[in-house]
N, C-alpha and C positions, 0 to 999 in steps of 0.2 A: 389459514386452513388450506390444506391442501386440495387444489379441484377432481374429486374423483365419485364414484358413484354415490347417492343421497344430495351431492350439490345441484344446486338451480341456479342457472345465469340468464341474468334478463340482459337484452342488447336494446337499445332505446335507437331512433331513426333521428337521429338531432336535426337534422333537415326540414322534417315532418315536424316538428316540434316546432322548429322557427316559423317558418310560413304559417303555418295556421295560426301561430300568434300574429304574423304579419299583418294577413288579411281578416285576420277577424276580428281585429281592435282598430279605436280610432287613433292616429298620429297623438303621441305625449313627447313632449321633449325635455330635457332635462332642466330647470331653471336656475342653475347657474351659468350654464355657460351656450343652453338652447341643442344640447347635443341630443338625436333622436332615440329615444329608448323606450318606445311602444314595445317594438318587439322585445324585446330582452323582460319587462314586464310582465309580458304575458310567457314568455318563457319559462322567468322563472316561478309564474305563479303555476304552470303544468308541471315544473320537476318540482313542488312544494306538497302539491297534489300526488303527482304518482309517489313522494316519498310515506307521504302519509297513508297512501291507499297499500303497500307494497312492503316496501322495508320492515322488516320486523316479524316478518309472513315465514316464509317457507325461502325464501328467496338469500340465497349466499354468496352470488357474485352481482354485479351490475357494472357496466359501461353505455356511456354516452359516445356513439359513434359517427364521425362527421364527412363531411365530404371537403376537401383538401384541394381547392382550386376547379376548373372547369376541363382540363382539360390531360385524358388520362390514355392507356395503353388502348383505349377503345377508338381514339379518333386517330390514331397510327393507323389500325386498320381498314377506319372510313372516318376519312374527313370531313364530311356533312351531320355524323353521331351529335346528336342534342343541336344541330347548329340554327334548326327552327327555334329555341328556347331565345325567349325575349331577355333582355339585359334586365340585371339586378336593378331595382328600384334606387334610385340615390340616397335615400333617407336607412334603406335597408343595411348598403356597403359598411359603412363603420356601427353598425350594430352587430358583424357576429363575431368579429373578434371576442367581444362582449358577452356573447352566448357561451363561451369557451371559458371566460373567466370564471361565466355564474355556476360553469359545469364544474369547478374545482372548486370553487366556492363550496358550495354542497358536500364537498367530499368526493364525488364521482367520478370515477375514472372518465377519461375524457381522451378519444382518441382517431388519429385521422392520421393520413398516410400521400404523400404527394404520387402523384399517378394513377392514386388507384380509387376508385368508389368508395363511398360507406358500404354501400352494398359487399363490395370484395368482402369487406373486413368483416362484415358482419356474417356472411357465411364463411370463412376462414372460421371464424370463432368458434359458430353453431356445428361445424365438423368435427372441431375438437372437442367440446364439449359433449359431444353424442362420444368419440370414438375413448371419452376418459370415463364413459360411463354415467354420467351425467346428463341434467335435462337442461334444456334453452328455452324460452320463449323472447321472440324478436317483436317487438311493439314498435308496429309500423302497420299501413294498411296497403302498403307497396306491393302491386301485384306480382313483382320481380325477384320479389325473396320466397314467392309461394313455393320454387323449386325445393325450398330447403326444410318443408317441411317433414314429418315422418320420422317415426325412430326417438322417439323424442325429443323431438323440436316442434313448435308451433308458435303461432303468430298469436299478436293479442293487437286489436283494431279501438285504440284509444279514443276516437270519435265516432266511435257507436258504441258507445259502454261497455270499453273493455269485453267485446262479442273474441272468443278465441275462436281461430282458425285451423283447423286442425284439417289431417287428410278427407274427410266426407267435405269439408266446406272450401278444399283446393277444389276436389272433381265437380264442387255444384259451379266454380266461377268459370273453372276451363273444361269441364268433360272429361277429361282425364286423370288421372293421381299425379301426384309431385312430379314423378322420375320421368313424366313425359312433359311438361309447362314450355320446358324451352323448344321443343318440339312445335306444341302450337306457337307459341310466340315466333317461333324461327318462318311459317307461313303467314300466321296473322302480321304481323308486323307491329309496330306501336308509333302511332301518328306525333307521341309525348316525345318519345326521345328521337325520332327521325329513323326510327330502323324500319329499311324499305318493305321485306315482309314480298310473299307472291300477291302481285296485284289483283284485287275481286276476291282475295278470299280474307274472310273474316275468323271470329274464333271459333266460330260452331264449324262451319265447315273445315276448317284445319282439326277440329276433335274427331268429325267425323273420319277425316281422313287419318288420321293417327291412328285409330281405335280399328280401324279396317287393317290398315297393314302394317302395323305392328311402334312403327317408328319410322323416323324422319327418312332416315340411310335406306332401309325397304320401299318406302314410300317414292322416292326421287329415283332407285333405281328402276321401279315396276310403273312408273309416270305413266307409261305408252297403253298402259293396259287400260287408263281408265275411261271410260264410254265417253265422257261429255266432252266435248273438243275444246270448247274454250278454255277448262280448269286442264285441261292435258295439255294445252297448248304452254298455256301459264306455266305451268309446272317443268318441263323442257327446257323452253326460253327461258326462265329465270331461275333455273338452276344454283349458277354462281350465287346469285345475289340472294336467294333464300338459306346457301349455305354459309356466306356472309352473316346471315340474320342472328343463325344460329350459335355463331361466333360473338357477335354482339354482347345477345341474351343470354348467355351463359355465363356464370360467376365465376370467380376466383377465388376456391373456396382452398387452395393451398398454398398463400402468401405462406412469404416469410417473414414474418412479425418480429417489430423489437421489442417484445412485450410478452406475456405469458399470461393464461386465465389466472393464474395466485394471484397477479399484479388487479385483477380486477374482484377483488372481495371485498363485499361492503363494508364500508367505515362511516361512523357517527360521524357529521359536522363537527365543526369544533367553530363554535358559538362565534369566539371573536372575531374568527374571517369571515364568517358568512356574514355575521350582522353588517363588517366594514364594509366589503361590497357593498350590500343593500342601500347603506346610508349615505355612499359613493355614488351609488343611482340617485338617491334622494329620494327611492320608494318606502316614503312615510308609514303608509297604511303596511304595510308587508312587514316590514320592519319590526312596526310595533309587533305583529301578529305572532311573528313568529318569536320575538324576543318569550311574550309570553307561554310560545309552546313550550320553547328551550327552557322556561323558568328563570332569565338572566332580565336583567334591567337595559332598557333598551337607549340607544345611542342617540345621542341628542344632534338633529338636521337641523345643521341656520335654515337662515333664510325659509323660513315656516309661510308654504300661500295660502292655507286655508283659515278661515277663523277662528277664534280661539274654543270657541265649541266646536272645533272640528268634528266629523265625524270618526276620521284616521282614531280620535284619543280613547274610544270607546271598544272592546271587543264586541263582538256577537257572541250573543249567550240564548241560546233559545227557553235554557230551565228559567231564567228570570222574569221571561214575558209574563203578564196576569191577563187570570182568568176568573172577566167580571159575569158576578152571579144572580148582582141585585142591584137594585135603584139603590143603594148606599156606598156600592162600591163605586157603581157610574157616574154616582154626582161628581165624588173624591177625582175622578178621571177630568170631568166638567171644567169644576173649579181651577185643577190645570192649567186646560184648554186657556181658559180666559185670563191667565197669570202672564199664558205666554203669547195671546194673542196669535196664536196659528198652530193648526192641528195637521200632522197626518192623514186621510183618511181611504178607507179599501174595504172593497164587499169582497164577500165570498158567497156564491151565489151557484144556482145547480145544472144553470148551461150558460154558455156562450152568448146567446142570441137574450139576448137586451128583452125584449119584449115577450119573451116567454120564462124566461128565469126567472125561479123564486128566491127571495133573501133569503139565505141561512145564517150569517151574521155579519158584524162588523169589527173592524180592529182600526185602534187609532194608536196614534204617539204623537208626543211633544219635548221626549228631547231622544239624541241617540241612545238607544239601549233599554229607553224607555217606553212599552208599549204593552198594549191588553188586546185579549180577543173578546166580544160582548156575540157566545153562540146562542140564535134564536131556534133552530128549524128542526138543530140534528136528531136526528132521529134513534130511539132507544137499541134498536137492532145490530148484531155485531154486522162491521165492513164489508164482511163479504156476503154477507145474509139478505141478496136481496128481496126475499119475500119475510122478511124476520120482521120482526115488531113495529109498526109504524108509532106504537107512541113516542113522544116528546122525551129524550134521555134526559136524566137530570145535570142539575145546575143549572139553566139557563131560566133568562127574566122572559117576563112574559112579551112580546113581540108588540103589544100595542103601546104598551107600558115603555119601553126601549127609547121604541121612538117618537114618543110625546117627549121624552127628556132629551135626546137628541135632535130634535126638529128646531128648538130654538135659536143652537147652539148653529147648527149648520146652517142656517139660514141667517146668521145676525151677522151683517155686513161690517161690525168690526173684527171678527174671526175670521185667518186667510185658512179658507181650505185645500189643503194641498194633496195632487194625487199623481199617478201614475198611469196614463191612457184617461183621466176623469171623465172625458165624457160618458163610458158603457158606467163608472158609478154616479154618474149624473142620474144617468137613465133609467137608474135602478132604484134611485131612492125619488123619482120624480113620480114612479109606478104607485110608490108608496105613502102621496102626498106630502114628500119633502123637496122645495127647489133649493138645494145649493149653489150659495152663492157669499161672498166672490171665492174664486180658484184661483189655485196656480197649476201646471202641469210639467212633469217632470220629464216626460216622454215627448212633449214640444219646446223644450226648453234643447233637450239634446239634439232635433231637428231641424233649428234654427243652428243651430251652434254649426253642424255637424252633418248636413244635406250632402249625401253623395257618397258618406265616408265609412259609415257603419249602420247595423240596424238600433232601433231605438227602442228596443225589450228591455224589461225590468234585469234578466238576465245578464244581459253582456254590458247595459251600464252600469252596473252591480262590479261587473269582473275588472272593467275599466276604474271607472274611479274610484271604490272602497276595496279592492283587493279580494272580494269576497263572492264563493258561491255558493248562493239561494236555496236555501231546503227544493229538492226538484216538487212538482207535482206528483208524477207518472206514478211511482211508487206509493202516494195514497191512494189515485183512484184506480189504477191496474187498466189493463185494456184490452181488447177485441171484447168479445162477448162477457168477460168478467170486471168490465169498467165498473165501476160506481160514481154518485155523485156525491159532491161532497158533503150535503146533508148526511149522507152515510161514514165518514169521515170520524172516529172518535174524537171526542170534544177534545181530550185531553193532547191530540196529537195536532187538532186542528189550530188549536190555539199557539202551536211553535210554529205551524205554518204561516198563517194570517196574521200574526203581531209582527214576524218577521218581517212581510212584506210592507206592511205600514213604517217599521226602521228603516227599512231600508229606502225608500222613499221620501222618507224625512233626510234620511244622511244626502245622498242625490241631490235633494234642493239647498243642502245647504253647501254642498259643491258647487252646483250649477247655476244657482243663482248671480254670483259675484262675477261666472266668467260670462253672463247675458254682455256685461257692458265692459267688459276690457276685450270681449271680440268684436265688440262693436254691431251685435244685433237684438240692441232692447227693442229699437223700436219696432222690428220686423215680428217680435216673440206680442211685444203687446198691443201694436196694433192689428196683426195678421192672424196669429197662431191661437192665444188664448181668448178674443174675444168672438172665436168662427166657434166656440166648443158649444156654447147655449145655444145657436144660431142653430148648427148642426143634430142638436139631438132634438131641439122642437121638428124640425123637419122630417126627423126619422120619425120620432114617436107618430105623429098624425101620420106619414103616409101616403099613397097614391092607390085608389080604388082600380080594383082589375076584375074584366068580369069573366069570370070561369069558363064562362059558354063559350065566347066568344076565341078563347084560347084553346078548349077543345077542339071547337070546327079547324080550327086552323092545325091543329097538329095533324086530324082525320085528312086535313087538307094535302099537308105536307107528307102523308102517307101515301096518299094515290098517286101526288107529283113523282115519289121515291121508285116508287112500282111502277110507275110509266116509264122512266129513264133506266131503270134497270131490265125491263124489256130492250129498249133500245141497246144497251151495251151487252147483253147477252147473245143478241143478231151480228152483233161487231165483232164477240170475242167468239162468236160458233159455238157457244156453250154456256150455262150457268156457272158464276162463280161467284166467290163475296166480295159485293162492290166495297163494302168496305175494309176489307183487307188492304194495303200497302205494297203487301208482298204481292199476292196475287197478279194486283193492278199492274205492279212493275214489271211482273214476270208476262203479261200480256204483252204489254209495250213493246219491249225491247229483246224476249225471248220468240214471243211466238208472232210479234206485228215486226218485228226487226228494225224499231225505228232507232233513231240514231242520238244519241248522250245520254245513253241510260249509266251512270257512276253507282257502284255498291257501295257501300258504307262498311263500318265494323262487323256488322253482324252479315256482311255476307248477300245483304238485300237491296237489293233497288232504292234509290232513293225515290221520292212521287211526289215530294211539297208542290204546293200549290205554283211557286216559280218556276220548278219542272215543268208541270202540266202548263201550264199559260204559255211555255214556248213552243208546247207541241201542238198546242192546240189550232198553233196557225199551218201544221201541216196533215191534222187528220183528227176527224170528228169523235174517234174516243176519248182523249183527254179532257176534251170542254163537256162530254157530257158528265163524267166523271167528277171535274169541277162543282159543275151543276148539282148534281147531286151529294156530296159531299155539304157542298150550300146548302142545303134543304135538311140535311141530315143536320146540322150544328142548329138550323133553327128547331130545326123541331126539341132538339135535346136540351139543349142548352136554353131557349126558353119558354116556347109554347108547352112542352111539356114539365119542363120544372118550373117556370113561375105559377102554376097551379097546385105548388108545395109548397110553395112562400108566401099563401096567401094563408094571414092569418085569422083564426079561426074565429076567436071576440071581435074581431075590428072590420073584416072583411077586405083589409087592405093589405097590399104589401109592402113592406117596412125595410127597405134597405139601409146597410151602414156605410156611412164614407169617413174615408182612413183620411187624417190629414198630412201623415206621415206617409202613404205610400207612392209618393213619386219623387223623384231629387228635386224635382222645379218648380213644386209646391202646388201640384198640378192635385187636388183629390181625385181619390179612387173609390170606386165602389164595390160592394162584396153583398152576397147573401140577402135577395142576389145585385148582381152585377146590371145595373139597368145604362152602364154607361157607355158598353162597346155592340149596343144593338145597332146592328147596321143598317145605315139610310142611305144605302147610293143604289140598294136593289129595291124593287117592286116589293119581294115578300118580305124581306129586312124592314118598309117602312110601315107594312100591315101588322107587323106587331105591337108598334104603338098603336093600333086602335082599339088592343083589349084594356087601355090606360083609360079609365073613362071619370067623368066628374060625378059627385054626386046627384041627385036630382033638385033642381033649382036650380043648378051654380054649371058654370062652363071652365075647363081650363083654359088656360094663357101659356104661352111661351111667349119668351123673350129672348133674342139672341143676340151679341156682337154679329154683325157683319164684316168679315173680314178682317179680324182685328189683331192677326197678327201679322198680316199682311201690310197692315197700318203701321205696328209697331216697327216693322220692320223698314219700313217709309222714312220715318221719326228717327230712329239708330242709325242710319246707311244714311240718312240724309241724301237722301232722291231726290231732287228738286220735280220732277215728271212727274213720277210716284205721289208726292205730295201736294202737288198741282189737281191730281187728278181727281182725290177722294176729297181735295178742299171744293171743285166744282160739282163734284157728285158722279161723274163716268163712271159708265161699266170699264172698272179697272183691266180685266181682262181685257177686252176688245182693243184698250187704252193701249196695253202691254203689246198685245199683238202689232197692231199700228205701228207702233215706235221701233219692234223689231224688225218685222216684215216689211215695210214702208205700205202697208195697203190704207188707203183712206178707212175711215168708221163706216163712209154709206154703204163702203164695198165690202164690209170685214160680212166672211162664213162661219158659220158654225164652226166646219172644224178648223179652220186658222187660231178662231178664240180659244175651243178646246184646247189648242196645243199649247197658247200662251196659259191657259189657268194650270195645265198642267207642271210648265216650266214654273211659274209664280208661287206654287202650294210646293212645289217639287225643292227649290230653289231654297229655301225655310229648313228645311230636313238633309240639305245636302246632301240630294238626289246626284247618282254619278248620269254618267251617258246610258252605261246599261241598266240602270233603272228605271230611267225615262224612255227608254228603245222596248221595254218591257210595256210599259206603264199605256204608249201609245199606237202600239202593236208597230213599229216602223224600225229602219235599221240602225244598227250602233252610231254610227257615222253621222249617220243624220241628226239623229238625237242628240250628242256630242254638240254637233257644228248650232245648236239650236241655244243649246249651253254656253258654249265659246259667246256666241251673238247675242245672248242674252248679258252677257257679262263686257261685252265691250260696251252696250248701249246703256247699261246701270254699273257705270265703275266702281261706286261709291260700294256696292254689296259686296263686292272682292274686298275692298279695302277693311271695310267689317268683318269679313270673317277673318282676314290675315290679322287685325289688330286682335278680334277676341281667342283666338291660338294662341296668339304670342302672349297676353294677357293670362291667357291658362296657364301656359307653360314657365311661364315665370313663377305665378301668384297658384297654381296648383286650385283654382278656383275659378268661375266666373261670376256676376251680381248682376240682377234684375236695376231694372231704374227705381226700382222700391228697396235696395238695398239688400235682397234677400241674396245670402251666397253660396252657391250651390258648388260643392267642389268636386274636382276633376281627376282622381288620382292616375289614373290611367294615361293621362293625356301626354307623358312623355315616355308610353312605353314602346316597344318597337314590334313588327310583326302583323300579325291578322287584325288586332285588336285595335291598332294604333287611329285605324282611319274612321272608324266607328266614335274614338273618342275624341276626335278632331268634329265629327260631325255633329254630336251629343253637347260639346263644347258652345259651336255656335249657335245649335237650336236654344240651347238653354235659357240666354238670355231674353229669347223672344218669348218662347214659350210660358214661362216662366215669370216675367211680367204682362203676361196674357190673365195668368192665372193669378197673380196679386192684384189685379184689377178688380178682377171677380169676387172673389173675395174680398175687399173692400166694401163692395157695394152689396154684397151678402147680407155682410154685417152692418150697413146703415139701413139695411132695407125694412126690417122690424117695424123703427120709428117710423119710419116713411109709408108707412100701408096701415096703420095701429088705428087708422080711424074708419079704416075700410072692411068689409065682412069676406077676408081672403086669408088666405094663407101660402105659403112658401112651401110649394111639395118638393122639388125635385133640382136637382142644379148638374148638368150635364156638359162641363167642358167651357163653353160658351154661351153655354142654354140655362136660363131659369123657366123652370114650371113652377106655376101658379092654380088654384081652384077658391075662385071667387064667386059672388050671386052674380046671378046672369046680369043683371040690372047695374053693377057695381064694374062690369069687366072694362069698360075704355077709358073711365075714372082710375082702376089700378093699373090700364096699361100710361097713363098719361106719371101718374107716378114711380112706376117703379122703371118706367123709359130714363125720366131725369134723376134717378139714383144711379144707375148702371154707366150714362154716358158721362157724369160728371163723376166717376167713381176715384178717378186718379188725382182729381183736385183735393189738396191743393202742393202736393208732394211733387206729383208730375205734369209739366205742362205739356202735352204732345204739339206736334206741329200740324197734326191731322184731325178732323172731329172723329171722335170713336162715335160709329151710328147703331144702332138698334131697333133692330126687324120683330116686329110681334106679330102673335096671331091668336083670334079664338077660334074653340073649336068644343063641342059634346065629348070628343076624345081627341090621345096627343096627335093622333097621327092630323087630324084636322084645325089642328093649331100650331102644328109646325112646317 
């Protein structure tokens, strides 16, 4: 077909396409010969997708258009052009040739030009195709081809749901329509590719300036005319180098191609080369998948790694899933279960939050492809109707009935329950007097495996190991104000949702199972991972009592504090403004106080982080109060005022959840809310634990490591001082001080120690000189030389961090003394990034068996306190909370002292005593 009006040509960002495969999956390598092919993977599982979502439409041309080396007609003109972009990842280099085969593979024109951009090529194309009459859409979310929208042409933004960009959604990103983009960009500059841009001005204020006089060439002649001296000043001075910019950001939309749009008309695969490729990857699951779209018989992979039940042998078929109606169908499910000795299992439930969701039903499976939805709750009313019928829609068993037949099954310790995050449906069916038990979990199983490397959603382990993506949610319940929950949900639709995800969680485990022990972290998955999930949701369900009042007063508090400091900074700044603006703040500072390193950022504004202000604040009493209040303002919002939304309404208490999945170091996190980063190093930071109160008769407990990565880090580094010190019991700081300073103990100050705890805590985190010169209000240099002298008088911690870099940088990993391995992908990249992941590198391992310690002793703590009238509320980093009878408190500190310090027995012997600091208290703040 000849390209002329009625044709549609889609142009694809093959770059865009890679990378997001890159960084959004975990590392797969090929197994026959280990060659890396994550990305190509996930590549070709996006051009599988857009074929399926596209080809066959309206659409009569396509090209995949690439980029063709680093270095092109752009860095003739400026040699620095991209020269900030870090080097290609090593695992990445021999994957895109690869992206190029998959691209012919498919049939797709596939096309790239040495010297010049995709970009070039991709507007080259989109002109011709406008000027033949024709329409383009360029499927990228690159804000550098927005020039070429208009007339029709438009973009389509594949990671936001295919959202198209057309000219209303150019002028909302830049202010302006198409034919002016390079215009802003030519002031703004772009920090991505290294184009310099006039310095202080951002996007908004370059629209601004467009939009006023007309365009770039108007704009730089009439510079002189405009009032603000600094952006005049700017605009003069850097004349060259924003017409420079200009030059840059502007595309090459009349190459001379050896190619023509005819050349790019879609063409059907042709079965046999694409399947060969694929089976050349050895992407099993794809393979099969697609053989069956094609209708052809698919290519037989030696060397087969998964079981012979694979999940790869099965499609996903959502019409097949059942939907059980009655205690006859359920039992037949039952009977199964207990054939195959391990079930599936996943709620579907009508929020988020564990302790307030009701069950609306349940789905199980027991083998791939095989699975049912059992709907209790749904509601008879249509989806969107939500004041429409609250009765019970039909089909479903009666809800009491359900789970009397299912309680047995779940609870009978020779059926493995297997889930997906299981603890929130631990929680869910513990609400509903069912303890399941044993688990396995599929979502810590990829955690252990996989720390550092990817996230551990149903979703993207789904995308990674089966080839397959997940019926979404969004689309049943809808959003902003027309959500629904999924009791409103048609049964008939719900049950393709919900059985799905029970497949899919089956097929998962039976992937992920086999590689626990050829990565060599069973024992980290079964000692650490799945036996924290029972530990973890009793903790949440009971809870930590908060009392209302007492978190009122203190927001009323943090009110009048707000209004006092904002008088003061109104007297500073000569006027009322909003303290909490950024802008505002910054435009004080450094416009109207004219203090010194005020930097703008993109948009044009001041920067004012709290780093900022802490440097000024040593030269003038705005910033600190500014601080100050800023302090006051996060407490008030962030807790005193919203922990009196998290107190739940039957229980009285607030019920936090902790992710064991949300840190790379196995460090738990807490959410909804967050009770883990309330701050204790301020006065009002530690008054918020006092609205943590016990119930009446019983007092809380804390228990905390004392210093105990500071230990750990004793133990690793092999300090002989270090180790000396906490085996005789010394204040380690003063110790530290001493050893550096040469000052006796009798003589050691306050702040000499200060400065050693700060190098000692500092030292852990790979603190530079100007963190520590921040940290102790004194000069670079100083700080530095405190550094240097710290490090001559403890060799051994240089030694450590140089081995565990090198250790990264080899092994792409580091490991806990508990074996947990936390990986580093970052660690050999180069640039801004680089020193961050050299420093993440050697926190990790301390951190990291800080927190397998913990955990450890988490999980024997149960047994250990079972005869005592206490419970386990709270676990904060270092810190367990405790609410026991008053009369029982020094009996449970005397026990759960000897679980916590002998936690690491008998896997690690340290060469230091880990010690443990308790306290009671009526509330935390007087127990900690």
């Amino acid at each position: 077909m000849a390209f002329g009006k009625g044709c549609h040509l889609h142009l694809i960002d093959g770059s865009a396409f890679i990378f997001r495969a890159y960084h959004a999956l975990p590392p797969l390598t090929r197994k026959s010969d280990g060659l890396p092919v994550g990305a190509v993977s996930g590549f070709c599982n996006m051009l599988q997708r857009y074929v399926e979502g596209n080809v066959g439409g309206d659409v009569t041309h396509v090209a995949v258009i690439f980029d063709k080396g680093s270095h092109t007609f752009r860095n003739e003109m400026y040699d620095q052009y991209k020269a900030n972009r870090e080097a290609m990842p090593e695992d990445l280099r021999p994957q895109m040739p690869l992206t190029r085969d998959a691209t012919r593979a498919f049939n797709i024109a596939c096309e790239e030009i040495e010297g010049f951009e995709a970009d070039d090529i991709i507007a080259t194309l989109a002109v011709q195709a406008r000027d033949a009459g024709g329409r383009c859409t360029i499927i990228s979310s690159d804000k550098d081809m927005m020039q070429l929208v208009g007339g029709g042409v438009v973009m389509m933004d594949a990671m936001k749901g295919n959202k198209i960009i057309d000219v209303e959604g150019v002028e909302e990103k830049f202010g302006v329509g198409p034919n002016r983009v390079i215009d802003v960009q030519a002031l703004a500059g772009d920090t991505a590719d290294n184009v310099p841009g006039a310095p202080g001005i951002g996007i908004k204020t370059a629209a601004l300036l467009i939009n006023e006089y007309g365009d770039l060439e108007t704009l730089l002649d009439r510079a002189a005319e405009i009032k603000q001296p600094k952006r005049r000043e700017t605009l003069i001075n850097h004349r060259a180098q924003i017409e420079l910019s200009k030059r840059l950001v502007t595309l090459d939309d009349k190459m001379d191609l050896p190619f023509t749009l005819d050349d790019l008309e879609v063409r059907d695969p042709d079965p046999d080369v694409l399947l060969e490729f694929l089976s050349q990857m050895e992407f099993r699951t794809m393979t099969k998948r697609i053989s069956d779209k094609l209708g052809v018989e698919a290519p037989v992979i030696e060397d087969v790694a998964v079981a012979s039940d694979a999940p790869a042998q099965v499609a996903f078929d959502a019409e097949k899933y059942e939907w059980v109606k009655d205690a006859a169908a359920l039992q037949v499910w039952i009977d199964r279960i207990y054939a195959r000795g391990y079930v599936a299992v996943d709620t579907e439930t009508t929020s988020l939050n564990e302790m307030r969701a009701e069950l609306v039903g349940v789905s199980l499976c027991v083998m791939a492809g095989q699975a049912c939805y059992i709907p209790l709750t749904h509601k008879g009313g249509a989806a969107d109707d939500l004041f429409g019928d609250d009765a019970l829609a039909e089909g479903q068993m009666d809800f009491e009935d359900c789970l009397a037949i299912l309680k047995p099954m779940l609870e009978d310790d020779s059926i493995l329950k297997i889930g997906q995050n299981m603890k929130y449906d631990a929680k869910i069916f513990k609400r509903v007097g069912i303890t399941v038990d044993p688990i396995d979990d599929t979502m810590l199983m990829s955690y252990a495996m996989n720390a550092g490397l990817n996230r551990h959603s149903m979703d993207v382990l789904s995308e990674q190991y089966l080839g397959h993506t997940p019926i979404p949610i969004k689309p049943l319940l809808g959003a902003g104000k027309s959500a629904i929950t999924f009791d409103r949900v048609p049964v008939e639709e719900a049950v393709k949702y919900a059985a799905e995800d029970a497949d899919i969680t089956l097929r998962l485990w039976q992937v992920l199972k086999p590689q626990l022990h050829s990565k060599q972290v069973t024992s980290v998955y079964e000692t650490m991972e799945r036996p924290l999930v029972p530990v973890l949701a009793k903790m949440e369900m009971y809870g930590i009592k908060v009392d209302r009042d007492t978190l009122s007063r203190m927001s009323n508090a943090f009110a009048q504090k707000m209004a006092g400091l904002e008088d003061e900074l109104y007297e500073l700044a000569g006027g009322k403004f909003n303290v909490g603006s950024p802008a505002q703040v910054g435009e004080i500072l450094f416009d109207q106080m004219g203090l010194e390193g005020g930097k703008k950022g993109k948009t044009g504004k001041y920067a004012t982080g709290a780093d900022i202000l802490e440097d000024l604040a040593t030269e003038h009493g705005f910033p600190g109060l500014v601080l100050d209040w800023r302090q006051l303002s996060k407490l008030k919002s962030t807790y005193t005022d919203a922990l009196q939304t998290h107190i739940n309404s039957e229980t009285g208490r607030v019920h936090t959840s902790y992710s064991i999945t949300g840190a790379n170091t196995g460090r738990l996190s807490s959410t909804d809310p967050n009770l883990q980063n309330i701050p204790i190093r301020t006065d009002e930071g530690r008054k918020i634990r006092e609205a943590f109160i016990a119930d009446e008769g019983k007092v809380l407990v804390a228990l905390d490591y004392s210093q105990i990565e500071l230990r750990i880090l004793a133990h690793v580094a092999n300090i002989d001082a270090l180790k000396q010190a906490f085996r005789d019991g010394h204040d380690i700081h003063a110790m530290t001080a001493s050893e550096m300073f040469n000052v006796p103990l009798d003589e050691m100050t306050s702040d000499v120690r200060r400065q050693a705890k700060a190098i000692n805590f500092g030292v852990i985190y790979g603190i530079s000189g100007f963190g520590l010169a921040r940290n102790l209000r004194i000069p670079r240099a100083e700080a530095q030389g405190f550094i240097d002298r710290y490090f001559e008088r403890f060799p051994g911690i240089r030694t450590y961090m140089d081995d565990t870099v090198a250790f990264a940088k080899e092994h792409n990993r580091v490991e806990t003394l508990f074996g947990r391995k936390i990986h580093t992908p970052e660690i050999n990249a180069k640039g801004p990034g680089a020193g961050f992941a050299k420093r993440a590198a050697i926190n990790a391992p301390i951190q990291g068996t800080a927190a397998d310690v913990i955990r450890r002793a988490m999980i024997r703590m149960d047994a250990a306190i079972a005869h005592l009238p206490a419970k386990m509320l709270l676990q904060v980093h270092d810190e367990l909370v405790f609410e026991v009878d008053k009369d029982a408190a020094h009996d449970l500190i005397a026990a759960a002292r000897e679980v916590m310090e002998n936690a690491a027995n008998p896997v690690v012997k340290f060469d230091v005593p880990l010690v443990v600091d308790a306290g009671i208290g009526a509330t935390w703040a007087e127990a900690h």
